[in-house]
C-alpha positions as CSV (number, residue, x, y, z in Angstrom):
1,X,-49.6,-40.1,191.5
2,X,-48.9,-37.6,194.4
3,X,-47.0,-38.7,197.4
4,X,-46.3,-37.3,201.1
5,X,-43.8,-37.8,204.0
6,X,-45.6,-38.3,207.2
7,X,-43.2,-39.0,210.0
8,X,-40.5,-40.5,208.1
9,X,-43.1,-42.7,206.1
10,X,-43.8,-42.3,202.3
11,X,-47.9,-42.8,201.3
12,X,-49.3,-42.1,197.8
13,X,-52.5,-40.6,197.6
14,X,-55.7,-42.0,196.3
15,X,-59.2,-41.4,195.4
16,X,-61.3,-44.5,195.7
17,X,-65.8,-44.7,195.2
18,X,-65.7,-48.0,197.1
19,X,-65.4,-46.7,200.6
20,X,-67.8,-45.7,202.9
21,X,-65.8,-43.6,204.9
22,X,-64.2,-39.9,204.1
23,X,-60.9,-41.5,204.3
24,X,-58.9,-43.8,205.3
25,X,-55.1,-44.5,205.9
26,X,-52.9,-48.1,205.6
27,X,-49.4,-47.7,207.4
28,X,-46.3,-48.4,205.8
29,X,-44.6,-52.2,205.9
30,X,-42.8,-54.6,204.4
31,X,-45.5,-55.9,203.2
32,X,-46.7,-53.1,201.1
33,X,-42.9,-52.0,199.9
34,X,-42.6,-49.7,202.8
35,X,-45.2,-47.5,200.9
36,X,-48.6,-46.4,202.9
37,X,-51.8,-45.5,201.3
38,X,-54.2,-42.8,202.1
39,X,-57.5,-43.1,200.7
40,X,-60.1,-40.0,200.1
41,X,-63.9,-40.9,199.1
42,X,-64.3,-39.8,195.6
43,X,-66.4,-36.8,195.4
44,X,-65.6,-35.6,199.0
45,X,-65.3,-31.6,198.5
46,X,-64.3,-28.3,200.0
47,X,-64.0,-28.0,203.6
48,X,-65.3,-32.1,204.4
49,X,-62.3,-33.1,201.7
50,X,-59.5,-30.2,203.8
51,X,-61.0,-32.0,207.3
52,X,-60.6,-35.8,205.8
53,X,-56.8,-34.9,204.6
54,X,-56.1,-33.5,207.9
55,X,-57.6,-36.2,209.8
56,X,-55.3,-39.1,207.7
57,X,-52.6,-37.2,208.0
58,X,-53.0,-36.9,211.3
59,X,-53.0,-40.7,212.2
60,X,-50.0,-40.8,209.8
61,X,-47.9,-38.5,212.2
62,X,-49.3,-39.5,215.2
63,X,-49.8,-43.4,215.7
64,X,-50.2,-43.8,218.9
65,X,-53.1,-41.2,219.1
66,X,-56.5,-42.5,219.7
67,X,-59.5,-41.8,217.0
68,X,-61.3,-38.9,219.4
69,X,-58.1,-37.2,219.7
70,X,-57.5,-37.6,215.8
71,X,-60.9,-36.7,215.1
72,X,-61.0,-33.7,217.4
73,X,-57.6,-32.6,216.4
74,X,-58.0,-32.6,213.1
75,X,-61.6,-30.5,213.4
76,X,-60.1,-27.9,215.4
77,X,-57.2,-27.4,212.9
78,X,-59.7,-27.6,209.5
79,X,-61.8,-25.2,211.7
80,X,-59.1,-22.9,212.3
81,X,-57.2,-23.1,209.0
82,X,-60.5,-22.7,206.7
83,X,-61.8,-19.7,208.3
């Protein structure tokens, strides 16, 4: 299982079919053993896989940040970084 630091937090990395999002992220807590989850949609590919990533990640650094700036943020750098 692979595992990243995202502002001090730990979260494991998973592929799951049963969402219907790209992603999605669960914040650390007690009640998950301090350990947060993000989630990628199995099959998600290339550049929509490298934007989902990004986007998670993002709200994993950033809590306090709003969806349209996680959403916009995390286009602009996918856009810029996969070029």
């Amino acid at each position: 299982m692979k595992y990243v630091t995202l502002d001090g937090g730990k979260y494991r990395i998973v592929e799951r079919s049963k969402t219907t999002n790209y992603g999605y992220i669960i914040y650390p807590s007690e009640k998950n053993k301090f350990i947060g989850t993000v989630g990628i949609r199995k099959g998600v590919t290339g550049k929509d896989e490298f934007d989902t990533y990004i986007h998670e990640f993002l709200h994993g650094c950033a809590r306090f940040a709003d969806e349209a700036w996680v959403h916009k943020t995390a286009n602009d750098i996918s856009n810029a970084l996969w070029e």
